[in-house]
SERO-714831 format. One line per field, with one value per residue (C-alpha): residue in one letter; x, y, z. Coordinates in Angstrom, 3 decimals, always signed. Layout:
N
resn: [A,...]
east: [X,...]
north: [Y,...]
up: [Z,...]
% end
This chain:
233
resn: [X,X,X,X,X,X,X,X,X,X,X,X,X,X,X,X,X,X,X,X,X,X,X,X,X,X,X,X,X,X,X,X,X,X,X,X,X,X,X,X,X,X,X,X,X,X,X,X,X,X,X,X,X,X,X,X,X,X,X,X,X,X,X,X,X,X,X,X,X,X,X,X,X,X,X,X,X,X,X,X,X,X,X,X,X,X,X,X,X,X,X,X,X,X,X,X,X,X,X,X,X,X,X,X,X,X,X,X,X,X,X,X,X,X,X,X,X,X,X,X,X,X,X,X,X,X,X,X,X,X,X,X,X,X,X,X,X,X,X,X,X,X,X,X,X,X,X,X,X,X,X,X,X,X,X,X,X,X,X,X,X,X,X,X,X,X,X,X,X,X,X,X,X,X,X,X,X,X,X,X,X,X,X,X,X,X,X,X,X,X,X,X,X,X,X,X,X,X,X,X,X,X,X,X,X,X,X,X,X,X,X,X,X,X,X,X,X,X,X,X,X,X,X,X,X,X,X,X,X,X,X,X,X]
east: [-11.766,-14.021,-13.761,-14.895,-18.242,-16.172,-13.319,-10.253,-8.410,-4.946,-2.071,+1.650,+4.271,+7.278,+11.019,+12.258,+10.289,+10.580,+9.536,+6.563,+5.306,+5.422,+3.693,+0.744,+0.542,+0.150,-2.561,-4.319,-4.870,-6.501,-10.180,-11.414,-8.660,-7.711,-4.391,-5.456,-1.965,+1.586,+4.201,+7.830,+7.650,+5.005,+6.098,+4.687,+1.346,+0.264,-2.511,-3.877,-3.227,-5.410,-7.892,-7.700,-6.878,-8.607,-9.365,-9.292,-7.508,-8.494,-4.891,-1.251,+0.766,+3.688,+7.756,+10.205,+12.729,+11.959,+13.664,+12.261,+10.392,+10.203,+10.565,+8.033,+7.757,+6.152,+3.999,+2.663,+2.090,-0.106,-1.942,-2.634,-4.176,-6.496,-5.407,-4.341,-0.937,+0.308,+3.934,+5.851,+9.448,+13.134,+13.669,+12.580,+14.759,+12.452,+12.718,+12.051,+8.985,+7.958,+8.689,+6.052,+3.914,+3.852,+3.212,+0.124,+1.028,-2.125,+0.223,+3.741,+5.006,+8.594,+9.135,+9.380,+5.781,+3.988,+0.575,-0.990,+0.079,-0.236,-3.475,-4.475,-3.133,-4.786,-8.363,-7.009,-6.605,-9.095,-11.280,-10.198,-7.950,-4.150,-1.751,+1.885,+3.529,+3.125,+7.121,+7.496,+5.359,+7.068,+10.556,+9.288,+8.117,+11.604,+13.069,+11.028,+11.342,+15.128,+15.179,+12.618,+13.585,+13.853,+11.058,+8.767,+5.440,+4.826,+2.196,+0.941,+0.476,-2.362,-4.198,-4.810,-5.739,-4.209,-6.867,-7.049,-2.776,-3.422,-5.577,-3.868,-1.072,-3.382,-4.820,-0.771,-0.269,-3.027,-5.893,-9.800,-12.027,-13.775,-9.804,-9.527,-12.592,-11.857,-8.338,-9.461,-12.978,-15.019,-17.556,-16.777,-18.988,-16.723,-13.421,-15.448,-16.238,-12.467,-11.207,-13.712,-11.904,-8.667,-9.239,-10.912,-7.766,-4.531,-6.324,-5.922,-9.047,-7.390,-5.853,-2.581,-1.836,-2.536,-0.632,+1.978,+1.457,+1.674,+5.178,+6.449,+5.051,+6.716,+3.493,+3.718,+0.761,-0.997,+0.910,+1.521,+3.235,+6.255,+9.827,+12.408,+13.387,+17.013,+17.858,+18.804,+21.993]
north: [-5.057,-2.261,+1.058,+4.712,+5.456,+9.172,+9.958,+9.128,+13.038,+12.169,+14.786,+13.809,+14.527,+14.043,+15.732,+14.433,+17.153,+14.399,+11.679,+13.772,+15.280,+11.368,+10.454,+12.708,+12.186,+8.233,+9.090,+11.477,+8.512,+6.138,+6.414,+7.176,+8.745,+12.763,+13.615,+17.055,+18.590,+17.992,+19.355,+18.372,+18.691,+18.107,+21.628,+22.882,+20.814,+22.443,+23.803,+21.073,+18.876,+20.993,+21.592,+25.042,+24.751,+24.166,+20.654,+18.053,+15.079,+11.087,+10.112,+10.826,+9.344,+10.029,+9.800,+8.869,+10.802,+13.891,+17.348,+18.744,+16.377,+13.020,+9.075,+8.135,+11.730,+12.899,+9.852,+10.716,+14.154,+13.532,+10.944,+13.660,+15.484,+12.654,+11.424,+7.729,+7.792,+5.152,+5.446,+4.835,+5.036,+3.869,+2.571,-0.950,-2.124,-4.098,-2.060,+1.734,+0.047,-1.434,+2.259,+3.401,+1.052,+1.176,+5.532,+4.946,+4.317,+2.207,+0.977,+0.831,+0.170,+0.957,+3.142,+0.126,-0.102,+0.281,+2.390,-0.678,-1.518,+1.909,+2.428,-0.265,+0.483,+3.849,+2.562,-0.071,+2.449,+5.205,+1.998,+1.568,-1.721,-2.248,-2.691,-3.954,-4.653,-8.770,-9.153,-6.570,-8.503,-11.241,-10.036,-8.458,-12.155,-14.283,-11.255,-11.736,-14.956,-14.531,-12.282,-11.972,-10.322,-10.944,-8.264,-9.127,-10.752,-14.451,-14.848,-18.027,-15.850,-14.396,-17.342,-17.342,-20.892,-21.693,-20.125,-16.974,-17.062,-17.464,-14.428,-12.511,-13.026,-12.429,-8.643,-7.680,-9.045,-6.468,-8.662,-7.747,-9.294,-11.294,-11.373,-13.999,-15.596,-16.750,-17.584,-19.802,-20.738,-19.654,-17.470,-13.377,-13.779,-16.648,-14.216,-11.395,-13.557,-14.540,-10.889,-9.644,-12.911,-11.870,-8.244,-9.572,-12.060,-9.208,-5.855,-4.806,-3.073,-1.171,-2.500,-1.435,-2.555,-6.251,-6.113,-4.395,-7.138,-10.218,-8.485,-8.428,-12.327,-13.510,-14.921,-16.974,-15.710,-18.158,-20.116,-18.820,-15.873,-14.617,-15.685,-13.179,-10.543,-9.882,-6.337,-3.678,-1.613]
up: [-8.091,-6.320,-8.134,-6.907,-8.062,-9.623,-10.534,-8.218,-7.513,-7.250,-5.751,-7.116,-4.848,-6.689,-7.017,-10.440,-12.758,-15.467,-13.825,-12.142,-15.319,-16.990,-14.096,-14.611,-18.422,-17.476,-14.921,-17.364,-19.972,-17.250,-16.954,-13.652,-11.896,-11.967,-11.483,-9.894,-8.761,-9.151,-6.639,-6.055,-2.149,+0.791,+1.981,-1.664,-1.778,+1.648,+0.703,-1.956,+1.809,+3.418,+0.993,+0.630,-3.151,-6.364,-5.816,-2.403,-3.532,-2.641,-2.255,-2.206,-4.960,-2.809,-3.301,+0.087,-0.985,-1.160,-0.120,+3.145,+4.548,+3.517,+4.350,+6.733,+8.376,+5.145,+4.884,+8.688,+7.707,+4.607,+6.874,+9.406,+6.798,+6.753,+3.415,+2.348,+0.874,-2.055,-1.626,-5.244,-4.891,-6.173,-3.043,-2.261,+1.172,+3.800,+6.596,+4.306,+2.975,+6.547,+8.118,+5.750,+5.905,+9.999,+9.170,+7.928,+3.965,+2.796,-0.508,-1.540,-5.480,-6.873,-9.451,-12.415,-11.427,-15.288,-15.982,-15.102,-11.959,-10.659,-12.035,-10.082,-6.954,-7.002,-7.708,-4.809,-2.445,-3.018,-2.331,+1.209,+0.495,+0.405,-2.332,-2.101,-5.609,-5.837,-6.248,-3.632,-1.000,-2.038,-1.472,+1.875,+3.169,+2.297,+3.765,+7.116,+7.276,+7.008,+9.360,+12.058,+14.493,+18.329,+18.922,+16.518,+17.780,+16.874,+14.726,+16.711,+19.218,+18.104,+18.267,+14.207,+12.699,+9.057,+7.038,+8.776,+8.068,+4.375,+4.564,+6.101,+3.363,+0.832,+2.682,+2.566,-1.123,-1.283,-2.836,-1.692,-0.331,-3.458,-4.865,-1.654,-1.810,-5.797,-4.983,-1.695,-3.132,-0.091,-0.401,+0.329,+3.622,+4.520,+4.089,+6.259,+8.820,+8.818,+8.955,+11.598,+13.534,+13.047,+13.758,+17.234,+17.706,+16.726,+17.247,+14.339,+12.574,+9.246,+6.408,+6.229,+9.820,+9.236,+6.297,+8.519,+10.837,+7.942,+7.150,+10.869,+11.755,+8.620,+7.255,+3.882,+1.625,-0.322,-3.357,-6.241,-5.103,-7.232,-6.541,-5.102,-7.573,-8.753,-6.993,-9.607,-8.983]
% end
């Protein structure tokens, strides 16, 4: 896993005072990242977007749902702030996390995410890379292939051979680059060779859109990936 050479500064947008403030007190304990701000709407964290307060976050931990604006609006707006945005929220429906994902949201976890998982995800993403909760990714496949869609692009189209499929799996299950190359046991040249292919072959140059585009083409990642999780009520 690639981590910041500092300390990753980390703005909460959250509603849920409880669940914010528990938030923060798990991201204080983790070495490495700074939970620098707190703020229970985007319309409240203005100036921490625009860096005009005490410190310039790295990243967004952002809720969906929150009052004002919110859902993939608010993800767009932190984005045009030129910040990358780790979306945790309660809700985990296909299409909410594919709206997100398509505004620019470089992760997405739920909120039964642990300290772990999130810490993760935030040294993840201040790195550049993607991360999509494994069970989430999973659940977001089997519901692709399920349901594809009459608009959604093939993903023979694109020309992209078997290899550069499993991949592309992988980059949405959010793995990096040496992540691959361990799991397919080719060397991390081979899997950057690979991606600067498939970025020639779908157009695609960032992250989050080829995972974006793994989740529209129905792509199966590699195996091993988890098995369909039991929705909560």
């Amino acid at each position: 896993m690639i981590r910041p050479a500092r300390a990753v500064a980390v703005l909460i947008v959250e509603d849920h005072p409880l669940y914010r403030n528990a938030l923060r007190q798990e991201l204080e304990a983790v070495p490495g990242v700074l939970p620098v701000a707190t703020s229970g709407s985007l319309e409240d964290a203005e100036e921490h977007l625009r860096g005009t307060g005490r410190h310039r976050p790295d990243l967004v931990l952002l809720d969906l749902h929150l009052p004002g604006l919110g859902g993939a609006d608010g993800v767009r707006h932190v984005r045009a702030a030129g910040l990358p945005v780790l979306v945790l929220s309660a809700a985990a429906e296909p299409a909410g996390v594919l709206d997100a994902i398509a505004a620019g949201a470089a992760g997405y976890l739920t909120k039964n995410a642990d300290g772990a998982e999130i810490a993760t995800a935030v040294r993840t993403v201040a790195a550049g890379g993607t991360y999509i909760s494994p069970t989430l990714a999973s659940y977001l496949l089997v519901a692709a292939r399920q349901d594809p869609g009459a608009d959604r692009p093939q993903s023979d189209q694109a020309g992209l051979t078997e290899r550069e499929r499993s991949i592309l799996g992988l980059v949405a299950a959010g793995e990096t680059d040496r992540d691959i190359a361990a799991q397919l046991s080719i060397s991390v040249s081979t899997v950057r060779s690979h991606l600067d292919r498939i970025r020639h072959k779908t157009g695609h140059r960032r992250r989050p859109d080829l995972t974006r585009l793994a989740f529209q083409t129905g792509i199966v990642p590699a195996p091993g990936a988890p098995d369909l999780p039991h929705r909560q009520g």
